[in-house]
N, C-alpha and C positions, 0 to 999 in steps of 0.2 A: 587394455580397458577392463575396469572389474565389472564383473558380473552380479558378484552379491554385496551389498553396501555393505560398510563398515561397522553401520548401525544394526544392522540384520545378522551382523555375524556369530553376536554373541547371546541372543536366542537361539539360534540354529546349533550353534557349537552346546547351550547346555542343555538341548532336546536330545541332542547325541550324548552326551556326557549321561543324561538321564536314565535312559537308554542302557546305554553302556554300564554303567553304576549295574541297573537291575539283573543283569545275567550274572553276578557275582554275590544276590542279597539271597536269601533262603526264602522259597515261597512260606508265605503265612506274614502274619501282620506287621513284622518288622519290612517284608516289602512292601506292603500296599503305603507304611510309612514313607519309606521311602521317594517311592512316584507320590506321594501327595507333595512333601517336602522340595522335591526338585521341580515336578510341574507350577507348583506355586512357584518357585524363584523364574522358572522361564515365561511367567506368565507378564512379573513385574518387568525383565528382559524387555519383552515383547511392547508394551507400552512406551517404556522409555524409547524402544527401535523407532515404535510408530511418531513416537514423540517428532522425532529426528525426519522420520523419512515414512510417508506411509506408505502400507503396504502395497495399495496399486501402483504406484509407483517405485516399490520395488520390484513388482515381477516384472514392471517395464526395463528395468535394470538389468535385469535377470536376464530378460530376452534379448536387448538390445546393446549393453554396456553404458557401463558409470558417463562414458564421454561422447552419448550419444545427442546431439541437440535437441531432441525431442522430448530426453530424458531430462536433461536440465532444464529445458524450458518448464515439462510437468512440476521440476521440485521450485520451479519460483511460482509456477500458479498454486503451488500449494502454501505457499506463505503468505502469496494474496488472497488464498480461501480464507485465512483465519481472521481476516479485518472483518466482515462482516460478521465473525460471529464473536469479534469482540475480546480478539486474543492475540493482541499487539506484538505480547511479548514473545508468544510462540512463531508468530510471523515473522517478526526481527530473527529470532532464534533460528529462523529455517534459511534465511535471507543470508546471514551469516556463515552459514555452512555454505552455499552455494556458489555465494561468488567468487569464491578462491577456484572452485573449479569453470566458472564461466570464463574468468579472466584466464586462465590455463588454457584453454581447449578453443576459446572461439576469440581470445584477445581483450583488452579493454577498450578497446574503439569499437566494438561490434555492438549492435544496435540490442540487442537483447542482455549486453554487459551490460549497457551502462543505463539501458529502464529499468534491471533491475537496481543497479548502483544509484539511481533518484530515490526509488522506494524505500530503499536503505534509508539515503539519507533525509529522506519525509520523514521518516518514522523515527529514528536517531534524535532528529530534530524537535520533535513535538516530545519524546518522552525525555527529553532534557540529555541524552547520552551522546550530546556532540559538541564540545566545547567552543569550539568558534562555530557556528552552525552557517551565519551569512557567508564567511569566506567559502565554505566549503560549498553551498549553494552556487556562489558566483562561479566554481570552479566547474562545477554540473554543468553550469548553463552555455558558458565556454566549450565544452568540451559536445554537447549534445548540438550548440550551433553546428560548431563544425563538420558534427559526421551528417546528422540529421537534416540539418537548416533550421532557420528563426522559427519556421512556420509548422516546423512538429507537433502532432500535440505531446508529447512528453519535452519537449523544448520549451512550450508552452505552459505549461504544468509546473517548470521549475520555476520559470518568472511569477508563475501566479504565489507558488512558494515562499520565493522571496519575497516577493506585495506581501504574502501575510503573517513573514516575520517583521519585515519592517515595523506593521500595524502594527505587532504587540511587544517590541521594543521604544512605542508610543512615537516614531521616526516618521511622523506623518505625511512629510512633505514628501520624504523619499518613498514613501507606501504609496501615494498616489501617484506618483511618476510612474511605478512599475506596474501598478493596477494598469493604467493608463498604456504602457507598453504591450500587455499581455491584448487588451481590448485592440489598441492598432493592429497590429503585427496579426493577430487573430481574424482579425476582420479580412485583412488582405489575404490571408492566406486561405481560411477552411471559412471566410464566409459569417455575415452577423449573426446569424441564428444558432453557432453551432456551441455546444453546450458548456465548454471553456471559456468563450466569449462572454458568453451570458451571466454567467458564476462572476467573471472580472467584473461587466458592470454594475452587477447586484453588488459585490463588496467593494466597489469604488464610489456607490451612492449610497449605501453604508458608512462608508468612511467620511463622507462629507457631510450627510446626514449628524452625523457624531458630533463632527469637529463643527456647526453652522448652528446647532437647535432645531429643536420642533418646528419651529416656524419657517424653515428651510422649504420652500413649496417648491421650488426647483429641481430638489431632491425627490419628491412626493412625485410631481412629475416623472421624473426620469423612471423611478421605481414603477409607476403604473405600466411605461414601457416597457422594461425590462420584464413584468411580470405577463402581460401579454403577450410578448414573444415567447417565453417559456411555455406556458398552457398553448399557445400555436406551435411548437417543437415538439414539446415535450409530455406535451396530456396533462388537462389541471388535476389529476389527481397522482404527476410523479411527484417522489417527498423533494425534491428541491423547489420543482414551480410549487406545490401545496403551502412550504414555509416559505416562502417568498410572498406570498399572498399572504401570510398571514400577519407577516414585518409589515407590510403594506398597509394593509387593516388599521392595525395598530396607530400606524403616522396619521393614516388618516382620521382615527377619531380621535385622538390627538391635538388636530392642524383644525379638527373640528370643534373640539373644547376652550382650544385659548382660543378661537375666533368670537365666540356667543358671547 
């Protein structure tokens, strides 16, 4: 098992190099040259390391080993810390180092493989770096049935996926099938209210909404529920129920102007 990551090595190796270097420079300004010269290169080092792997999460390294599951679990939550701050590519970036070692040490049927292996392919998929995107979705969701069940939410997640690849390969009929899957299958399993459910039939009365017009009151209906159950789950001020109300709004003065 390693102890010190890969990525950490070569910080650590030119803090010692540095180090070393100065017992052999003459005191007086050609050394202080020196240590400025090298601690700036291991500073750049150090960046890139964290780039890779941050540093709390190497001392967990450090103390536990490279193949510890609690280690790797930390380096996939660390590539799901940068979605919210809007760093896709460093997410991907971290996502990618890791699960050559998840699939190594804990297998690819194991349930922390292959959530992170969705995430992968969510993010692959949306920034265009997965060339068949649906086959390989279909293959997720196969493959998370069977360890997981239908009724996972990260089984669930991948069908909601697909629904919204489908929708923006303009595949509508098949969008709303899967919409419509994610909504069943969810229902039965974790229950109407629960927050995947909700998201399905917001963008499955969306969908229809789209494909029917304004004048769609069906949809206006359905959306007033769906908006209601959220602000009852979820608090009218989370940002999903908040912009769901606000889609709502919308329809509604809307469905209110072509009436008058």
């Amino acid at each position: 098992m390693q102890r010190i990551s890969k990525s950490w090595r070569w910080p650590l190796g030119g803090l010692a190099v540095a180090f070393a270097g100065a017992l052999f420079v003459p005191i007086g300004g050609l050394l202080w040259f020196h240590l400025l010269v090298t601690l700036c290169a291991v500073g750049v080092l150090v960046r890139l390391a964290h780039r890779e792997l941050p540093f709390p999460v190497a001392l967990a390294q450090l103390r536990l080993g490279g193949d510890d599951p609690v280690v790797l679990r930390a380096r996939v939550l660390s590539a799901a810390a940068c979605l919210p701050q809007d760093r896709p590519g460093l997410a991907l970036y971290r996502l990618k180092s890791v699960l050559p070692d998840l699939t190594r040490v804990l297998g690819p049927s194991h349930p922390d493989t292959l959530s992170a292996r969705l995430l992968s392919l969510q993010m692959r998929g949306e920034m265009g770096d997965l060339p068949d995107r649906l086959t390989a979705i279909r293959e997720a969701i196969g493959d998370l049935t069977t360890v997981l069940g239908p009724g996972h939410p990260d089984t669930l997640s991948a069908r909601y996926c697909l629904a919204e690849w489908l929708s923006e390969d303009r595949r509508t009929n098949e969008a709303e099938a899967a919409y419509q899957d994610v909504v069943t299958i969810g229902t039965e399993h974790l229950g109407a209210d629960h927050n995947i459910v909700l998201i399905a039939r917001s963008s499955l009365t969306i969908l229809r909404h789209d494909r029917n017009g304004e004048g769609d009151s069906a949809a206006v209906d359905d959306m007033t529920a769906v908006v209601a159950a959220m602000e009852r789950t979820l608090g009218p001020t989370h940002p999903t129920a908040a912009v769901t109300r606000r889609l709502l709004t919308q329809w509604q003065s809307a469905q209110a102007d072509s009436g008058a």
